[in-house]
C-alpha positions, 0 to 999 in steps of 0.5 A, a space after each residue: 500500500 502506498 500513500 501520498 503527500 503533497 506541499 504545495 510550493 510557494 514558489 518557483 513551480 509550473 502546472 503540467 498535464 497528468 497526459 503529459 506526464 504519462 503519455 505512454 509513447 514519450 520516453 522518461 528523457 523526453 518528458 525530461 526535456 520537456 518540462 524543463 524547458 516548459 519550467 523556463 522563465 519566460 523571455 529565455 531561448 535556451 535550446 532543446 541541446 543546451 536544456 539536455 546538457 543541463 538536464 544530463 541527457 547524453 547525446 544519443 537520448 536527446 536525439 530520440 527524445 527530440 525525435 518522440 517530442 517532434 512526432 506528437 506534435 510537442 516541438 516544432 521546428 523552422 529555419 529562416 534567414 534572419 536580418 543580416 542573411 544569418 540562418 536561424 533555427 526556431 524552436 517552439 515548445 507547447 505543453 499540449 499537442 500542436 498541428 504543423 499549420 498551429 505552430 506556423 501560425 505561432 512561429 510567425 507571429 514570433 520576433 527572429 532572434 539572430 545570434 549576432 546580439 549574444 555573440 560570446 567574445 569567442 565567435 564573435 569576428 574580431 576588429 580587422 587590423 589594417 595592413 602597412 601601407 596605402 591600399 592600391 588598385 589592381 593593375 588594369 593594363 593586362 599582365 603584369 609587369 616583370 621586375 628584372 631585379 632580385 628575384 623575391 620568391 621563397 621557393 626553395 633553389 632547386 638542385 642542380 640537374 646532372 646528367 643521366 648517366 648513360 644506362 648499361 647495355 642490355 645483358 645478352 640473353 644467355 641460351 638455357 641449355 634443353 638439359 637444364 629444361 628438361 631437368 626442371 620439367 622432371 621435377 614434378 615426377 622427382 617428388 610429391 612435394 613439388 607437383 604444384 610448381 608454377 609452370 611460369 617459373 620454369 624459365 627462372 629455375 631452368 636458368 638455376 639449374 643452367 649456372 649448376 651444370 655450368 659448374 660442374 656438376 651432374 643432373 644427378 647430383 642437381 636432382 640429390 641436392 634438390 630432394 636433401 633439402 625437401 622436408 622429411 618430417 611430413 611438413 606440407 610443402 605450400 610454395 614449391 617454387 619458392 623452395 626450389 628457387 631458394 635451393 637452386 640459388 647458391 652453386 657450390 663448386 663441383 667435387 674434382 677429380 680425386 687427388 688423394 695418395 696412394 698412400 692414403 688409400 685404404 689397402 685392400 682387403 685381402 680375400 680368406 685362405 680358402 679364396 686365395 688357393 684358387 685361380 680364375 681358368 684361362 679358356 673360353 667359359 660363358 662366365 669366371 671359373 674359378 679352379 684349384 691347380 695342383 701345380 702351374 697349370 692355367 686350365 681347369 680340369 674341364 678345358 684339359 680333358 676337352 678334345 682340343 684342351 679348351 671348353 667351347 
């Protein structure tokens, strides 16, 4: 259960409508709004903005509250060009509903308040400070007359031109050799990994594979350099190209011709005792026989007994 009490003020208070209050389609910023600026004295021409800054009514909410106040016929609004061309906006705010032909009636019989009277310091134009020197009129003989004396411009001097220096003759296209090609056309097949190289870098690698053949080196050796420096953990490859370009970049020398000592040079492995008896057979056999002399003899046993002493 609720109860009410009311003083009646001795001072300082305004009358409002129980519908204006709780009109149902107006917001609690609207009403807001709008009582405050019905509780102005009168003779004031605060604006709607400036009742919502004092009222602490963000800028979101005083732009809906406007618009609700607006489509019930609570506020209305006009823009005329005043005395001295200045546009002013007039607002006029009623405490009951108002057609738009009602509150042009009422908006013409208003004074047009321009701002220029209330001008804070801050906006208002300051005195002009007259410039040295007696105004002359513009030349009216055509162009202008050149001073041939001290040039009194301000542009920076521009730096002295030199000469271009004269370009490079053009590099003379160098012959890929088809074996480099055809190299690089191998390499989908070589591996999975480099199936998707772009054909349009077929030129570029063939001329990196070119300077390796060049070097020395083998296509064998070329293809076993390319698939060391693949990944062998499973890691996708996402730009083949790119991975061989970088492969190919760098030519190391090719290996020479092996130049180590004799002396050097692991000795042999010597064959077992069992090996070493025996003798590789002298006649025609389709493959090595191998055969245990008794003595001197360079026939096996086979050859020796055949009609002319060699197996055919």
């Amino acid at each position: 259960m609720i109860y009410r009490h009311h003083i009646a003020p001795p001072r300082a208070f305004s009358q409002f409508s129980h519908d204006l209050i709780r009109h149902p389609r107006l917001s609690s910023d609207a009403v807001r709004l709008l009582t405050w600026q019905l509780s102005l004295p009168d003779g004031a021409r605060e604006s709607l903005s400036r009742t919502a800054e004092r009222a602490r009514i963000g800028a979101c909410a005083f732009t809906r509250a406007k618009r609700q106040l607006k489509e019930e016929g609570f506020v209305h609004e006009r823009r005329l060009q005043g005395p001295g061309g200045h546009w002013v906006t007039q607002q006029l705010v009623s405490n009951v509903p108002l057609s738009a032909a009602e509150a042009a009636k009422l908006l013409a019989r208003m004074p047009v308040h321009t701002p220029s009277a209330d001008a804070s310091p801050q906006v208002a134009p300051s005195p002009r400070i007259p410039t040295v020197g007696t105004p002359t009129p513009p030349p009216t003989d055509g162009h202008p007359r050149k001073d041939p004396g001290e040039n009194t411009f301000h542009h920076p001097a521009e730096p002295e031109r030199r000469p271009d220096p004269e370009p490079d003759p053009a590099p003379q296209a160098t012959e890929v050799p088809e074996a480099a090609r055809a190299l690089v056309a191998a390499l989908p097949h070589l591996s999975p990994d480099l199936r998707r190289t772009p054909r349009g870098m077929h030129d570029e690698l063939a001329r990196l594979v070119s300077r390796w053949l060049a070097a020395g080196h083998t296509p064998a050796a070329v293809r076993t350099h390319i698939l060391r420096g693949l990944p062998d953990d499973g890691t996708p490859v996402h730009r083949p190209g790119g991975l061989l370009r970088y492969l190919l970049r760098d030519v190391p020398p090719a290996p020479g011709p092996d130049t180590t000592p004799a002396a050097e040079h692991p000795a042999p492995a010597r064959p077992s005792s069992r090996l070493s008896a025996l003798r590789e057979c002298e006649g025609d056999h389709v493959q090595a026989t191998l055969f245990r002399p008794t003595g001197d003899e360079t026939h096996c046993g086979r050859c020796l007994s055949s009609p002319t002493g060699q197996r055919v």
